[in-house]
C-alpha positions as CSV (number, residue, x, y, z in Angstrom):
1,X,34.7,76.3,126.0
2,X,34.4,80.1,125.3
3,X,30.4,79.2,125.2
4,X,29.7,81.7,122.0
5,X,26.4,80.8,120.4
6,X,26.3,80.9,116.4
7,X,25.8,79.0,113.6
8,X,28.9,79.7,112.0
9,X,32.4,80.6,112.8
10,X,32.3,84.1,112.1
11,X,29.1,84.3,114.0
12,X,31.4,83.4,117.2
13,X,33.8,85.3,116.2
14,X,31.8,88.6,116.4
15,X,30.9,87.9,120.2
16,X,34.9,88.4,121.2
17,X,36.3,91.2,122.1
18,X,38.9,92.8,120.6
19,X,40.4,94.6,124.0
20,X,40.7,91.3,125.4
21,X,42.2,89.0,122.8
22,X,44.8,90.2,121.4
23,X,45.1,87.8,118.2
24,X,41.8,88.3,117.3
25,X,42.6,90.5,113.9
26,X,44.8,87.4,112.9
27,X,42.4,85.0,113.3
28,X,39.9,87.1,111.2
29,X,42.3,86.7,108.7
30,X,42.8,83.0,109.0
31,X,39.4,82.5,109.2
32,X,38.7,84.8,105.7
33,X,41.5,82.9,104.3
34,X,39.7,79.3,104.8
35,X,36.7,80.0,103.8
36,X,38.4,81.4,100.3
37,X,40.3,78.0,99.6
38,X,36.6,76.1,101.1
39,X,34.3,77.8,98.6
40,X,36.5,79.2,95.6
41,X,37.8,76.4,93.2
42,X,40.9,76.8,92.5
43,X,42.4,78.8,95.2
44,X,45.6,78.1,96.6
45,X,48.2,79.8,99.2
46,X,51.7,79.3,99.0
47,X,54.2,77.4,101.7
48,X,54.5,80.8,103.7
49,X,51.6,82.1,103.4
50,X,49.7,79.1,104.9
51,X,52.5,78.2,107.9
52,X,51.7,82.0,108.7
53,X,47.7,81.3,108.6
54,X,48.6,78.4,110.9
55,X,50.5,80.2,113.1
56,X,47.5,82.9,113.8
57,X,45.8,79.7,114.8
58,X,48.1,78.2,117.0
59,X,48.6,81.6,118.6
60,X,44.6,82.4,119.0
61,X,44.4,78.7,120.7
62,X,47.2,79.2,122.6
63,X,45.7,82.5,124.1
64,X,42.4,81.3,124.8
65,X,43.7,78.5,126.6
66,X,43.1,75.4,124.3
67,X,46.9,74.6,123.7
């Protein structure tokens, strides 16, 4: 919806603006944290850490209007 062009995530990612979304940092974060348990075996996050993860992408969807 956002129309961001890119190959990957992160390549959409770098097109928005940090001045105007304000969870943007978090869901770098998220985003660095799924590709860590996607491409290193063996990785794992505990209960907290991943409902916090989740929460910076509930809160990124929430402010761009998805949820």
């Amino acid at each position: 919806d956002l129309n961001l062009k890119g190959e990957h995530m992160a390549d959409r990612l770098e097109q928005l603006d940090l001045t105007q979304i304000n969870t943007l940092d978090n869901i770098w974060r998220a985003h660095r944290l799924r590709n860590q348990l996607v491409h290193t075996p063996g990785y794992s996050v505990n209960q907290v850490d991943a409902q916090r993860f989740l929460k910076y992408y509930e809160d990124f969807l929430k402010e761009i209007g998805v949820l």
